[in-house]
N, C-alpha and C positions, 0 to 999 in steps of 0.2 A: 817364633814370636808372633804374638796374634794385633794385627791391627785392626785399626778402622777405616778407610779411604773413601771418599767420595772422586766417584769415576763416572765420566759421563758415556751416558745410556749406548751410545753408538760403540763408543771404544771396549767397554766391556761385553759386549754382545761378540767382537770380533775376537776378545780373547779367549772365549767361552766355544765358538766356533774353532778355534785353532787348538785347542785342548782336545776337543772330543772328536779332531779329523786325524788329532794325531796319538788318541787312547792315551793321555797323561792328565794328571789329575791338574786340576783349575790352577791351584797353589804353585805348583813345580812350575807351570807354563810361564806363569803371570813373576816369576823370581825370574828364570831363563833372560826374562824380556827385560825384566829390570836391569841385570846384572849385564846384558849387552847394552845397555843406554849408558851406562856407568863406564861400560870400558872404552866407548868410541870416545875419541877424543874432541871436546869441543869445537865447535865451528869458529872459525875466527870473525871476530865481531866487522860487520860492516861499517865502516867509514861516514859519515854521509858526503856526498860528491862535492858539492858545496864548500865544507871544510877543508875535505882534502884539496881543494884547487887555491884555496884561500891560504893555508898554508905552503904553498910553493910561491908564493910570490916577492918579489923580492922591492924594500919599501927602504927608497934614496935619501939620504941628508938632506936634496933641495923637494919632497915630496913628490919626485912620482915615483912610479911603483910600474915594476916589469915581472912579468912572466915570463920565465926563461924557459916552459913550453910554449913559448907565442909560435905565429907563423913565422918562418925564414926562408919566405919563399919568394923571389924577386917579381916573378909572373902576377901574382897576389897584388902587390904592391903596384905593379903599373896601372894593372886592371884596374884598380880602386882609385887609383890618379887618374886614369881615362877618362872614369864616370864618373869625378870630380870637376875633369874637365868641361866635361860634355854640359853637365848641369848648370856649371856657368853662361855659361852663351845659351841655351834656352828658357824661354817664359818660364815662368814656376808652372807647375799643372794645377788644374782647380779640381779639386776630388769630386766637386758634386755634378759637375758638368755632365752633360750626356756624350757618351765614348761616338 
């Protein structure tokens, strides 16, 4: 069957080279390559990350909402009350202060 295809300049340059490295005529090559792109089986569609973490979250009667990937790590947790604490008892810092 005879088409028409608009292929850009680079990709049919390298199918043109892959024909005449391997002595088969332009047509045969250029079907070969098709008929492999046909058989692989699709790529499974990427997710965006975002989504996917939005939908595991899990959203309560009285409005909040858990991620039951969160951290469950106790260490975590003191740490972050430590520097809770610590922030209480000293001055605020002024950002623009010279260090």
């Amino acid at each position: 069957m005879k088409t028409t295809l608009e292929i850009p300049e680079d990709l049919m340059h390298a199918v043109k080279v892959r024909a005449t490295a391997t002595g088969r005529k332009l047509k045969d090559v250029v079907a070969e390559l098709i008929r492999r792109g046909l058989e692989t089986p699709p790529l499974p569609s990427v997710e965006d990350p975002l989504q996917s973490w939005a939908k595991k979250l899990v959203f309560h009667p009285d409005g909040t909402v858990t991620n039951p990937d969160g951290i469950d790590d106790a260490a975590f947790f003191e740490a972050l009350e430590d520097i809770r604490r610590r922030s209480r008892f000293s001055p605020p810092r002024d950002p623009f202060a010279d260090p």
